[in-house]
Residue frames relative to the residue before (quaternion, step in Angstrom):
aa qw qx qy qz dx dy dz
X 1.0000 0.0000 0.0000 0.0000 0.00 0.00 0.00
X 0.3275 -0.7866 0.5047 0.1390 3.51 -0.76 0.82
X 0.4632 -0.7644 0.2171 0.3925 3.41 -0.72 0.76
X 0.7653 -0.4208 0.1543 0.4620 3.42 -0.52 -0.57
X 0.4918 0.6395 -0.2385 0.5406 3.13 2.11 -1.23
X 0.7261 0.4492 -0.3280 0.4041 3.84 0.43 -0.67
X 0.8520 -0.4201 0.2052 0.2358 3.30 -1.07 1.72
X 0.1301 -0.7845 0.5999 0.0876 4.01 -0.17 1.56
X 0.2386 -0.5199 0.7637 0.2991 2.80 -1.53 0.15
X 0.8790 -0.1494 -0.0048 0.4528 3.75 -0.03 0.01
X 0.2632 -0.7219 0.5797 0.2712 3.89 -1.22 -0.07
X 0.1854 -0.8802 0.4023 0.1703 3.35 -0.70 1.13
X 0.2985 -0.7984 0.5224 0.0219 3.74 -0.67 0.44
X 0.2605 -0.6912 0.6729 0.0405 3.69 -1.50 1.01
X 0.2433 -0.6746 0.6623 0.2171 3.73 -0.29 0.79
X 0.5284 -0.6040 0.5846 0.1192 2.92 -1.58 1.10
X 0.0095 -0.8539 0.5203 -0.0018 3.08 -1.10 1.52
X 0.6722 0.6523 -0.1140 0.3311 3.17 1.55 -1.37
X 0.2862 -0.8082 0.3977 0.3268 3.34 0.06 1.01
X 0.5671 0.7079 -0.2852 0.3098 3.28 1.00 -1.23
X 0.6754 0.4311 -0.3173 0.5073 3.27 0.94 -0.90
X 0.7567 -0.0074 -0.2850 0.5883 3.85 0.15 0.27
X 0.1543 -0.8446 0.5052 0.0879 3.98 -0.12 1.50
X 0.7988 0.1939 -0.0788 0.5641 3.84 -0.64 1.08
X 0.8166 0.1594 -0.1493 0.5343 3.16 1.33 0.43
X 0.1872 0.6917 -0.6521 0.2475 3.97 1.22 0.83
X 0.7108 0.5348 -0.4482 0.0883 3.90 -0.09 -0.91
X 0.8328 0.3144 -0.2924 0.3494 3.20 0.63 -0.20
X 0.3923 0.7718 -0.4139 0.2811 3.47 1.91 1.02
X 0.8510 0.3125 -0.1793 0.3820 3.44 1.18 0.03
X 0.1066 0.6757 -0.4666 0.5607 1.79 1.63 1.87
X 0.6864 0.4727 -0.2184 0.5077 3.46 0.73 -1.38
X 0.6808 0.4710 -0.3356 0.4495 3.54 0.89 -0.89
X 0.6088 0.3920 -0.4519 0.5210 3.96 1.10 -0.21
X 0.6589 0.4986 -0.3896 0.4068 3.27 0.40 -0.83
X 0.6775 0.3770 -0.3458 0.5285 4.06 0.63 -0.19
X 0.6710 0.4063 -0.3616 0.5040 3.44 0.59 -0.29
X 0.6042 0.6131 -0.3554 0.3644 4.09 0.78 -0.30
X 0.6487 0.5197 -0.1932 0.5213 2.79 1.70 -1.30
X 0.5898 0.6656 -0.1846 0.4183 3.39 1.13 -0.96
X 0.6199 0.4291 -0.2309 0.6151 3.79 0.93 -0.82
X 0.6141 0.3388 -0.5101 0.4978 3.73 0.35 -0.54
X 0.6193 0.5087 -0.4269 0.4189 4.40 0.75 -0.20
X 0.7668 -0.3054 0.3483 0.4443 3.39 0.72 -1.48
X 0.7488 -0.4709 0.0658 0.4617 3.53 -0.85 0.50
X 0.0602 -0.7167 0.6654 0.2001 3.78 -0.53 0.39
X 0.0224 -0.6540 0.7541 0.0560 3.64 -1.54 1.13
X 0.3507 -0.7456 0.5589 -0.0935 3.14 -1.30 1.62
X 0.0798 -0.7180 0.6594 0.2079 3.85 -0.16 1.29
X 0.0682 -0.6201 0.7805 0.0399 3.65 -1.71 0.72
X 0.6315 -0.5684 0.3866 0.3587 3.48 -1.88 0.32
X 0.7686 -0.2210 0.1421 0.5833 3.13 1.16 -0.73
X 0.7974 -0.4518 0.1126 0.3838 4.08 -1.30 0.57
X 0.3993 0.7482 -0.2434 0.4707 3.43 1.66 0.06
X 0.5018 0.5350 -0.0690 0.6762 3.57 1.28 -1.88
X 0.7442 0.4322 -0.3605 0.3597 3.67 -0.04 -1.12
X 0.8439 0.3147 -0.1865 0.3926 3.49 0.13 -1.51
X 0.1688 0.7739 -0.4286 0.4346 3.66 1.84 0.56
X 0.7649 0.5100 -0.0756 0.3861 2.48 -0.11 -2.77
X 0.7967 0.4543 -0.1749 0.3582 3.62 0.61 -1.50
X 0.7511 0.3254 -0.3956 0.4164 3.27 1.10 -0.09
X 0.4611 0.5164 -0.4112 0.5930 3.55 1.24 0.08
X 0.5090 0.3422 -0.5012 0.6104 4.01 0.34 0.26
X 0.7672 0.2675 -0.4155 0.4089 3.74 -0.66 -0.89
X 0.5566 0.6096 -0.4036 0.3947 3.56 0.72 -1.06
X 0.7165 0.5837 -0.3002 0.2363 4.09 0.36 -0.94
X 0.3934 -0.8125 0.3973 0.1652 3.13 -0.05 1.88
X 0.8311 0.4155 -0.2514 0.2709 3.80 0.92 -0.33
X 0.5397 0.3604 -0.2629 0.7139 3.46 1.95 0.93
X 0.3202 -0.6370 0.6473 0.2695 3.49 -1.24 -0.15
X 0.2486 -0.7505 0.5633 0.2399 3.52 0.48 0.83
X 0.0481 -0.6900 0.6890 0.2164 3.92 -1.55 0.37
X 0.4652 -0.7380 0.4789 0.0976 3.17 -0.28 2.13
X 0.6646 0.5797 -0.3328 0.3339 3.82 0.69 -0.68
X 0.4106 0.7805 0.0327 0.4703 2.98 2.20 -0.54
X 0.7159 0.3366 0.0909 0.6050 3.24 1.22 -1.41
X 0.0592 0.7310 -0.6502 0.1983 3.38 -0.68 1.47
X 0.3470 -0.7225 0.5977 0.0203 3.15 -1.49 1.45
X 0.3730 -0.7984 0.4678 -0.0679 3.13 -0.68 1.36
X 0.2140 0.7848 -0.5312 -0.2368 4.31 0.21 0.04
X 0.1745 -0.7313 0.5955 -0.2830 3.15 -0.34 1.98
X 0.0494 0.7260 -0.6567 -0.1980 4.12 0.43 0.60
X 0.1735 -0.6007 0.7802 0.0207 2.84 -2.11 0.34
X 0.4868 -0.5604 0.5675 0.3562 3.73 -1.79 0.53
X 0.8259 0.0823 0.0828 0.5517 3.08 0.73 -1.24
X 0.5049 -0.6576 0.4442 0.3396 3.52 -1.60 -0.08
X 0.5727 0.6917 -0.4177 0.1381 3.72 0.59 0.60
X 0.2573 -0.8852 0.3850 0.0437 3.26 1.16 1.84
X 0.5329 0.5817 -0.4077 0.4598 3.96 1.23 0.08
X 0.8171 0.2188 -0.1489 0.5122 3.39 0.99 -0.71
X 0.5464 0.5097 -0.4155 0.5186 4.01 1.21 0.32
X 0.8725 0.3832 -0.2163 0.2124 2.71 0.37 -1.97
X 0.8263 -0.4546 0.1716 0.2849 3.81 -1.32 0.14
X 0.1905 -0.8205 0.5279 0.1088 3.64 0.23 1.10
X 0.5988 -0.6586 0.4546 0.0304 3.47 -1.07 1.75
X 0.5101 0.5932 -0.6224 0.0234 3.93 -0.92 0.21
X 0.6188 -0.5866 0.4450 0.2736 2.71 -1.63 -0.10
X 0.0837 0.8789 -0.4410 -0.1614 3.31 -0.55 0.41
X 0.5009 -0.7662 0.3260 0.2363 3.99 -0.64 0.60
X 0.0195 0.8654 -0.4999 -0.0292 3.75 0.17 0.72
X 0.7518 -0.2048 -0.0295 0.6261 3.72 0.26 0.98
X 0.8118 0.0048 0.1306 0.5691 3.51 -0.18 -1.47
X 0.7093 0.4907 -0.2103 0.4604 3.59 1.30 -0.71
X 0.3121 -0.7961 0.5185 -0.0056 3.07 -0.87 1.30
X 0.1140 0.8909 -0.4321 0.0813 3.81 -0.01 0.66
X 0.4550 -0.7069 0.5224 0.1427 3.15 -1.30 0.76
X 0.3284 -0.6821 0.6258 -0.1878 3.45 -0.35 2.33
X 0.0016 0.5824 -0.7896 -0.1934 3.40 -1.63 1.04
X 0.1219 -0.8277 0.4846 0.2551 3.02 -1.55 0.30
X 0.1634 -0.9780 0.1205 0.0477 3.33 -0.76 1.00
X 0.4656 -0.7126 0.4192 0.3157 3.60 -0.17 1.75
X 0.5638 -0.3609 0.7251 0.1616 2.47 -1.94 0.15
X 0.2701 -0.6845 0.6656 -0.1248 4.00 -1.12 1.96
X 0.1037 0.6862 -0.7079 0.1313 3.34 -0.59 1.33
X 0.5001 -0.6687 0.4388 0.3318 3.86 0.54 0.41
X 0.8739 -0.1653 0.3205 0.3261 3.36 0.74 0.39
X 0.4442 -0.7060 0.1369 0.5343 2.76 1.79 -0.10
X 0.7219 -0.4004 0.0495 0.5622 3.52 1.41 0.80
X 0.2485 0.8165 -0.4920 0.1716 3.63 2.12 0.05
X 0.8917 -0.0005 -0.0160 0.4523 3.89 0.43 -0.99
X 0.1354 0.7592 -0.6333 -0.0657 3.89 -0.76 0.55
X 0.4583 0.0630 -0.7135 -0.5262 0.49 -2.45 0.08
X 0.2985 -0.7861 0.5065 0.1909 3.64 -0.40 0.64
X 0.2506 0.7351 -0.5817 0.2419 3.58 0.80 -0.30
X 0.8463 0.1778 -0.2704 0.4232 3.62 0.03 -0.78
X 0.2665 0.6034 -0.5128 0.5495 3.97 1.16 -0.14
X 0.8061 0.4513 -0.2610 0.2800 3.28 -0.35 -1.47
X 0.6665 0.5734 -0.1450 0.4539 3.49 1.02 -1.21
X 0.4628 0.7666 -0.3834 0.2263 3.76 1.33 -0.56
X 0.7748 0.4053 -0.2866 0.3915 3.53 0.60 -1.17
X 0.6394 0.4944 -0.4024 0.4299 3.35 1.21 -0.55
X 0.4305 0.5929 -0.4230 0.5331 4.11 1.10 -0.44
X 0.9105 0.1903 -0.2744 0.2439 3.35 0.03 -1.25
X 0.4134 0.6334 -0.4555 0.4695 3.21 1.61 0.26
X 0.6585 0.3714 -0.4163 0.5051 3.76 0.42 -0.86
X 0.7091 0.4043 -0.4243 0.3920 3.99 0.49 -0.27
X 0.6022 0.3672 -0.4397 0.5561 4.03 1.21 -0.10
X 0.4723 -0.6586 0.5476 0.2078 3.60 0.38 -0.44
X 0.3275 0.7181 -0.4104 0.4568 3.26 2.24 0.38
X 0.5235 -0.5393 0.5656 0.3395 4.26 -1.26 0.12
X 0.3005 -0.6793 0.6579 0.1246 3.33 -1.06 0.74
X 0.0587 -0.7332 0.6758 0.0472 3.60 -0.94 0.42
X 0.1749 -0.8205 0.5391 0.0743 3.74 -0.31 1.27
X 0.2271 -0.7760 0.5533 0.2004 4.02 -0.24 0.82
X 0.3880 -0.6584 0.5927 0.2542 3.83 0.56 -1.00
X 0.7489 0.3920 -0.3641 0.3911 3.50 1.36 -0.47
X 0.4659 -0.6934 0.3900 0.3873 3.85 -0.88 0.30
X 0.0786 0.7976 -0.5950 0.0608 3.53 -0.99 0.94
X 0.1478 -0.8233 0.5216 0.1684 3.29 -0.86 0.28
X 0.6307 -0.6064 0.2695 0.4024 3.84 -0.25 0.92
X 0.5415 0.7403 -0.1645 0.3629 3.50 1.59 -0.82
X 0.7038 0.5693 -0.1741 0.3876 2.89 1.13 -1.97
X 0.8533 0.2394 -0.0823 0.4559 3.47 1.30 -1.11
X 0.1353 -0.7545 0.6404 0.0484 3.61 -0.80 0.58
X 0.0270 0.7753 -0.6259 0.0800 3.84 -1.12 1.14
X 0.4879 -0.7544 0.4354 0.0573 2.80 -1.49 1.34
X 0.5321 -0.7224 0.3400 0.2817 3.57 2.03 0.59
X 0.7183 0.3859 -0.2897 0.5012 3.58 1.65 -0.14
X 0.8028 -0.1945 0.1345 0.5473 3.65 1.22 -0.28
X 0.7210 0.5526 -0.1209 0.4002 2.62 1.27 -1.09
X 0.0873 0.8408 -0.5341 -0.0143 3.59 -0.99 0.37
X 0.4046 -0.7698 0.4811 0.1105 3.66 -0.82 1.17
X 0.2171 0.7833 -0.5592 0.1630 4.02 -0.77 0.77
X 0.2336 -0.7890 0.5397 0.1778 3.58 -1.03 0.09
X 0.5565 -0.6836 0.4236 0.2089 3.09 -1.26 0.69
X 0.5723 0.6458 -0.3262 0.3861 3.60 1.28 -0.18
X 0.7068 0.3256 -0.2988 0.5523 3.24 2.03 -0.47
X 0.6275 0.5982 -0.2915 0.4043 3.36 1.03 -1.25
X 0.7423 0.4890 -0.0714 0.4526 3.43 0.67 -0.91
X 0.6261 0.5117 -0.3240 0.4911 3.38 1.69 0.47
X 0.6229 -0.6948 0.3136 0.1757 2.45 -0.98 1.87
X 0.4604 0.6179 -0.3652 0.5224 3.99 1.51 0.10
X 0.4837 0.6210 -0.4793 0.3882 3.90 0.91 -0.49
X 0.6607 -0.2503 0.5124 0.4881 1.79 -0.54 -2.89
X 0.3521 -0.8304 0.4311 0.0259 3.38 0.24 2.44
X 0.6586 0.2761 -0.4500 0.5361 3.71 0.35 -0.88
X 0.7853 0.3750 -0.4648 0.1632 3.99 -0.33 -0.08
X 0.4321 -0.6636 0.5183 0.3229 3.25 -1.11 0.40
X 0.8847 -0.2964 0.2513 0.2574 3.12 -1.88 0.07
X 0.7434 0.4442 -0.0484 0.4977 3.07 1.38 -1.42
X 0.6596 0.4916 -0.3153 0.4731 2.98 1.67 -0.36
X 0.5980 0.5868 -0.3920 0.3799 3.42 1.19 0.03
X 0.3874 0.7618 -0.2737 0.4412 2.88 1.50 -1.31
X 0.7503 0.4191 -0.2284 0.4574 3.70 0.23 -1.59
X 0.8430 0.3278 -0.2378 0.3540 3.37 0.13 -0.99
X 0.3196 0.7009 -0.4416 0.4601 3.49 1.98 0.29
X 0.5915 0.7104 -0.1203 0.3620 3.01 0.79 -1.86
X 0.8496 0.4319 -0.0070 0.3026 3.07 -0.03 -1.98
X 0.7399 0.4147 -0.0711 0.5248 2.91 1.32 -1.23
X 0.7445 0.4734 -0.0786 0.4642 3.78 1.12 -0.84
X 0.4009 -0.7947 0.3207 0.3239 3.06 1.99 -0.59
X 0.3583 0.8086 -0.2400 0.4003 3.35 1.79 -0.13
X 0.0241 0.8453 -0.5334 -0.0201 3.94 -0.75 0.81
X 0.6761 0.0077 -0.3419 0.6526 3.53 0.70 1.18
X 0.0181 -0.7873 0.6051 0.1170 2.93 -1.82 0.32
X 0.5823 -0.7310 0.3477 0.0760 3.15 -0.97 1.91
X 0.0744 -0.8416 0.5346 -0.0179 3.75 0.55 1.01
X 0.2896 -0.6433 0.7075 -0.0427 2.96 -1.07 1.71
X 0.5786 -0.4688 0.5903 0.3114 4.04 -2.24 0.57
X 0.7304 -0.1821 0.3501 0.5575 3.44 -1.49 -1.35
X 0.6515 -0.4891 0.5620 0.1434 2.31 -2.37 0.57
X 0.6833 -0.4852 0.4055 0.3651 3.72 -1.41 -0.27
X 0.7002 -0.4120 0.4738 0.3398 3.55 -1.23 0.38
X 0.7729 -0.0458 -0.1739 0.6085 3.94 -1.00 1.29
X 0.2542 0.6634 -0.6217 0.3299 3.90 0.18 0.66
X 0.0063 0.7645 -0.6348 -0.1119 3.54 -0.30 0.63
X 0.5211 0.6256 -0.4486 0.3685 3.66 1.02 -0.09
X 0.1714 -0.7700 0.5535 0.2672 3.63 1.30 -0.55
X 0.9022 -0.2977 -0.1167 0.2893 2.71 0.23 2.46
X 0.1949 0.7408 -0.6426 0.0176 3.78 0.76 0.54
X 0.3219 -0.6745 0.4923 0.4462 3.09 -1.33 0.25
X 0.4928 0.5829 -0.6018 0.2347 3.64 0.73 -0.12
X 0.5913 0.5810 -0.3989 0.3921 4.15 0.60 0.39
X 0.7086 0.4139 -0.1257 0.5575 3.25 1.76 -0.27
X 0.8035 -0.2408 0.1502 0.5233 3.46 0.11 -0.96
X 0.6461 -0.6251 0.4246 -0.1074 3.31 -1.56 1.64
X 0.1197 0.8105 -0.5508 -0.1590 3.31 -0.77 -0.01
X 0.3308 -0.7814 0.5279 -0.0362 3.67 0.21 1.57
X 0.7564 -0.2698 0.0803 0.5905 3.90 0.53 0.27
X 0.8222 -0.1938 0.2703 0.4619 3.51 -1.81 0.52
X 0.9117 0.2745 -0.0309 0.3041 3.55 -0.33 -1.33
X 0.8981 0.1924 -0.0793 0.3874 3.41 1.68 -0.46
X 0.3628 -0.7629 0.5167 0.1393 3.51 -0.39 1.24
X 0.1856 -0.6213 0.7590 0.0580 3.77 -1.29 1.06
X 0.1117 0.6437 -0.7503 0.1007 3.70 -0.55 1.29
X 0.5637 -0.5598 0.6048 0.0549 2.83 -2.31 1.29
X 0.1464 -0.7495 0.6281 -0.1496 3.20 -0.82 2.34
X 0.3389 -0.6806 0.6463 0.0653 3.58 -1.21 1.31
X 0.1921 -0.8423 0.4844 0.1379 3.75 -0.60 0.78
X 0.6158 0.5899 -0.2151 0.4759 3.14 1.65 -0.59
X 0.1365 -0.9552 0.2240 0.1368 3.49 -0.47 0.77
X 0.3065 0.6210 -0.4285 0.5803 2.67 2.34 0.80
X 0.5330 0.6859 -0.3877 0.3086 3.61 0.96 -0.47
X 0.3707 -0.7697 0.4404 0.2761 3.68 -0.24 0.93
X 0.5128 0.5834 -0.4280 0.4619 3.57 1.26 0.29
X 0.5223 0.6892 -0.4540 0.2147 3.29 1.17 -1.35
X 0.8626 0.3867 -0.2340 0.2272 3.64 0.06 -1.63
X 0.6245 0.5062 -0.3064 0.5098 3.83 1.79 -0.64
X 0.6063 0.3029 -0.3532 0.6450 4.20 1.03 -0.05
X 0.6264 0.3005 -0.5916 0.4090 3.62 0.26 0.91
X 0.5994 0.5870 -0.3755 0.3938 3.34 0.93 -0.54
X 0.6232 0.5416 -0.3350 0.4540 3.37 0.96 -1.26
X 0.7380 0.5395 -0.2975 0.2752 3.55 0.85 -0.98
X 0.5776 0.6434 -0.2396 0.4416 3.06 1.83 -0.90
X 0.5515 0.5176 -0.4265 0.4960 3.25 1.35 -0.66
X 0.6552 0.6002 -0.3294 0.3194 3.25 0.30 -1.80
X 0.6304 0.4443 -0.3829 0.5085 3.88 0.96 -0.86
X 0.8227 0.4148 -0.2955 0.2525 3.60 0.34 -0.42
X 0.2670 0.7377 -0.4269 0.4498 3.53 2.52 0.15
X 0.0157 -0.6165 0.7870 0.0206 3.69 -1.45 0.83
X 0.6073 -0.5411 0.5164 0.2679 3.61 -1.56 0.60
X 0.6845 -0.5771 0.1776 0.4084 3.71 -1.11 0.16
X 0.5938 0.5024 -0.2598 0.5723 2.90 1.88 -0.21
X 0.7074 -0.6129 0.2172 0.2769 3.94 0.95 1.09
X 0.4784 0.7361 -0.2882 0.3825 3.52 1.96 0.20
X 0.2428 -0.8056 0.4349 0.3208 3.41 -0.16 0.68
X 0.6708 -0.5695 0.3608 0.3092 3.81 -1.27 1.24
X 0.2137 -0.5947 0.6818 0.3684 3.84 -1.11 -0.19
X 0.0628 -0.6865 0.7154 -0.1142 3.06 -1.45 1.15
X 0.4030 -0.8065 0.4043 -0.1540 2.40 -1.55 2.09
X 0.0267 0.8806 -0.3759 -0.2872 3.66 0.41 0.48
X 0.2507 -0.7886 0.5533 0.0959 3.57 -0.66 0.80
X 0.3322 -0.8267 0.3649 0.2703 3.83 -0.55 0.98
X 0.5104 -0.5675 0.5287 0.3714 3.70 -0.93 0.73
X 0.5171 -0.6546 0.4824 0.2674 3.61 -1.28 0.45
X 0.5981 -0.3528 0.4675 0.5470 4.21 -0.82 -0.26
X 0.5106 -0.6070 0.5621 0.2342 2.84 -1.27 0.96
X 0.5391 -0.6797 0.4933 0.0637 3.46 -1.52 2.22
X 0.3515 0.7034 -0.6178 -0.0030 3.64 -0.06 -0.53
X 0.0386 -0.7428 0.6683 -0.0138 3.56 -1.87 0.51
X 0.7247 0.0517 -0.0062 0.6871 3.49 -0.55 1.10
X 0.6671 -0.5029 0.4044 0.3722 4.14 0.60 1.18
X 0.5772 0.6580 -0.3733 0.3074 3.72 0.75 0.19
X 0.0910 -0.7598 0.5222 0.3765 3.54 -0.09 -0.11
X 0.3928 -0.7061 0.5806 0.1000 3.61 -1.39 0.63
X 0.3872 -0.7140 0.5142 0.2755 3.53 -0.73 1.32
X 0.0783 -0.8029 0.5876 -0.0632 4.06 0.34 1.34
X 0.3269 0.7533 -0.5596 0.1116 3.61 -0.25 0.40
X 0.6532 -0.5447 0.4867 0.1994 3.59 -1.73 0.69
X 0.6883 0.5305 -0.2561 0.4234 3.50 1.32 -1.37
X 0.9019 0.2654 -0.3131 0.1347 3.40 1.29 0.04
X 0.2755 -0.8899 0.3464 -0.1104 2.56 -0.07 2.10
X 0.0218 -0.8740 0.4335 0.2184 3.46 -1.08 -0.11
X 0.3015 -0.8542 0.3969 0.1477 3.32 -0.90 0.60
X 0.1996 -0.7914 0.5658 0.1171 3.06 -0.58 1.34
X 0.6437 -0.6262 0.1940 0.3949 3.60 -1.30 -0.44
X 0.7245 0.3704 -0.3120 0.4904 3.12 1.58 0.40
X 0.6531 0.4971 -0.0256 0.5707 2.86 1.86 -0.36
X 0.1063 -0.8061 0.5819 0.0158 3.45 -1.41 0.92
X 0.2151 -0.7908 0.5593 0.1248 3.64 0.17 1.90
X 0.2366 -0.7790 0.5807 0.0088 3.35 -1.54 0.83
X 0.1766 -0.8394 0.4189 0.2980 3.32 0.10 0.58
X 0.1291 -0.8009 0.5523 0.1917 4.37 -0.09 0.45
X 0.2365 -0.7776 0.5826 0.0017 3.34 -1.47 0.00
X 0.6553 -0.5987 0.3841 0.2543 3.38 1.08 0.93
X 0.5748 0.5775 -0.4190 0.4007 3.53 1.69 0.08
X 0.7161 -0.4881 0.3806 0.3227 3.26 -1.28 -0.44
X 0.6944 0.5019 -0.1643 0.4888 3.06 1.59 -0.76
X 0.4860 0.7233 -0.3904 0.2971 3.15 1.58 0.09
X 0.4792 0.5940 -0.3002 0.5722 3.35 1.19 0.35
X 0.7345 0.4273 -0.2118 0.4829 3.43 0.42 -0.69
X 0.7308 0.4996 -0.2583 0.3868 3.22 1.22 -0.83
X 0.8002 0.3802 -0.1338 0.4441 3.21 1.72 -0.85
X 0.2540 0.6807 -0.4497 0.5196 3.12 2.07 1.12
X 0.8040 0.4793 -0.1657 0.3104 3.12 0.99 -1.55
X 0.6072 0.5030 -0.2090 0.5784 3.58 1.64 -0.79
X 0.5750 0.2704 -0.4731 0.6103 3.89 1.38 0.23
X 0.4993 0.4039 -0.6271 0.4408 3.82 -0.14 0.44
X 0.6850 0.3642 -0.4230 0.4682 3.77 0.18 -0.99
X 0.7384 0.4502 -0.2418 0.4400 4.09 0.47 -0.72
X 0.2834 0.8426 -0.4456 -0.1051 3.82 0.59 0.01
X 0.6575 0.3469 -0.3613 0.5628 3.74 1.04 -0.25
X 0.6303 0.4038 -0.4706 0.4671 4.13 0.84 0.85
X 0.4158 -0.5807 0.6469 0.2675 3.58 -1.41 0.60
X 0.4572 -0.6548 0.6019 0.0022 3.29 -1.52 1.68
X 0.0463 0.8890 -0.4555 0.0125 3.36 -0.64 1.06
X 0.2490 -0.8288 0.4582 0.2027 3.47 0.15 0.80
X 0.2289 -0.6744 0.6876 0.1411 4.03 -0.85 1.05
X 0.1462 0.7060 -0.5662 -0.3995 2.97 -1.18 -0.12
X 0.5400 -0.7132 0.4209 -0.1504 2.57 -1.79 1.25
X 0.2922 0.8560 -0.2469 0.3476 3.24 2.05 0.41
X 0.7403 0.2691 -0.1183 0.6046 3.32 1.87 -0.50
X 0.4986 0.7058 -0.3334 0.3769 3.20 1.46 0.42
X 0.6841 0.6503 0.0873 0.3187 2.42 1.53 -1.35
X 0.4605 0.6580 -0.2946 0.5178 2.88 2.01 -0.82
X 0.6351 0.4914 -0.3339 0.4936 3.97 1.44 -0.60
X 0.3934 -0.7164 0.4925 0.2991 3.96 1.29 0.02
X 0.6946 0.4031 -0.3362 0.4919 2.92 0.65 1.28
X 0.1062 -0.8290 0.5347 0.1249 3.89 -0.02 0.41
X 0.9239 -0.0800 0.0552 0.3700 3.97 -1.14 -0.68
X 0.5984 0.6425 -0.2239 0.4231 2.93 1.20 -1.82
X 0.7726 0.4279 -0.0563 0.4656 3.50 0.62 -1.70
X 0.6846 0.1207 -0.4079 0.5919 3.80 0.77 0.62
X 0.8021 0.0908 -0.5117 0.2943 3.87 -0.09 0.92
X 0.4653 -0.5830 0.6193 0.2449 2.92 -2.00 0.07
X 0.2816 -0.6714 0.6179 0.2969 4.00 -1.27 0.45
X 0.1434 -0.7463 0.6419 0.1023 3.34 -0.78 0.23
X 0.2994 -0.8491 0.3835 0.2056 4.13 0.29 0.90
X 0.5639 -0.5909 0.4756 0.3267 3.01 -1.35 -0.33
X 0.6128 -0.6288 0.3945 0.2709 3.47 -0.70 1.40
X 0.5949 0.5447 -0.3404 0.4832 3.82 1.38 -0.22
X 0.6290 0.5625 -0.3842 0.3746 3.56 0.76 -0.94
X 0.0696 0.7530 -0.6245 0.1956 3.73 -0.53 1.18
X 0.3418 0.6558 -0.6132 0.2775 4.29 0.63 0.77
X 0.8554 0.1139 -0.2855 0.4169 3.74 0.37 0.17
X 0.2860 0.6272 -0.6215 0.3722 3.04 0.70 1.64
């Protein structure tokens, strides 16, 4: 699996339908979804699943319509791909490479979708995505049987491969397996030879703990992990742990990682909820580095700190203040899909 930084061939997306998922407050989400895709096309193709040709010419005029990108519509391809929902990080179709004598090819492979561990349905069609969009690329489908969500894991394309035990390791996934069995089919399936186990997740995380809300990998050697300064903060005591681990991680070759701390924003809350707001989930595109913001103060500090880790990409703050209200932010509605050239961990 290649990382995220290595060279797209496109970024894929789920228009947002479900009201439920952001109640008393859908109207001004696909907004956010044109306004990331606008920005996106000036990077590289953006394919968009919708329900049907109706959904499409929506989507498309709110893309041209977005006053804070110039969207390159030629760029932008509608897909009728149904979906429950719109979190294309954890449905949609996760990319590797795989090597067949001399021929190198480009393989989705495809988990098993349990919303979450069964939290909302139906997912039936969520669940069904990679195999759709394989029969529409004409790409192989490789079906594991094990549950994963695109979120849960984060890889550094060199061996390495980041996850956490608060999600993987719930007994809602995948109960009859064990630790070691996950481990393998990480491996096996991702191309990966260690994995870097992270604790819990963050505060309103209904995913119970991706790690893409926490900690990053931002090149081969370095990890950007979300640090709480406040210690009444109920984040404070699981992103110090995580960090402590993170100081004690060594590459495959026994080196210990640089590790970045990146601040968490003011606590988000709507309707008395807290909201799983975080900096870490970001996304990288190939010219471009989306940021989710939050109307905090630190949003400035955070996106100083994610253009040091990015220096030949333009930072882009979203904001993300009404996305969020769905507990989820950038990271968690796209997918990269690479470029058929990228071959470093073959």
């Amino acid at each position: 699996m290649p990382p995220e930084w290595a060279a797209h061939k496109a970024t894929w997306l789920s228009w947002p339908h479900k009201l439920e998922s952001w109640p008393g407050k859908f109207e001004p989400v696909p907004f956010v979804f044109a306004e990331i895709a606008a920005w996106l096309s000036i990077s590289e193709e953006v394919h968009i699943n919708v329900l049907d040709d109706e959904m499409a010419r929506n989507a498309r005029e709110l893309i041209e319509a977005d006053p804070h990108a110039e969207a390159m519509m030629d760029r932008i391809f509608f897909h009728c791909i149904p979906t429950n929902d719109a979190w294309c990080r954890d449905h949609g179709p996760n990319y590797v490479f795989r090597q067949e004598d001399e021929r190198i090819e480009k393989v989705i492979v495809n988990w098993e979708y349990n919303a979450w561990g069964g939290k909302y349905e139906p997912y039936d069609d969520d669940n069904a995505v990679p195999e759709r969009v394989g029969t529409l690329q004409l790409l192989p489908v490789v079906s594991t049987g094990m549950v994963l969500e695109g979120g849960a894991i984060d890889v550094n394309g060199s061996g390495l491969l980041l996850t956490t035990e608060a999600c993987l390791l719930n007994p809602n996934r995948n109960p009859a397996m064990s630790r070691l069995d996950i481990e393998g089919e990480l491996l096996k399936y991702l191309g990966a030879r260690k994995v870097i186990w992270l604790g819990d997740g963050i505060a309103g995380d209904d995913t119970d703990g991706h790690v893409d809300d926490m900690s990053r990998f931002v090149n081969e050697t370095t990890i950007v992990t979300a640090v709480e300064d406040d210690p009444e903060d109920e984040n404070y005591v699981p992103l110090k742990e995580n960090y402590e681990r993170l100081k004690q991680c060594t590459d495959l070759d026994g080196r210990p990682l640089q590790i970045i701390r990146l601040p968490m924003p003011e606590p988000v809350f709507f309707e008395g909820e807290r909201l799983p707001a975080s900096y870490a989930n970001f996304y990288i595109a190939n010219l471009l580095v989306l940021v989710p913001t939050y109307r905090s103060s630190r949003d400035c500090i955070a996106l100083d700190v994610l253009q040091g880790c990015f220096p030949d990409r333009k930072v882009v703050g979203i904001d993300c203040s009404d996305l969020i209200w769905g507990l989820g932010a950038i990271h968690c509605i796209t997918h990269e899909e690479p470029l058929i050239s990228y071959s470093n961990s073959i």
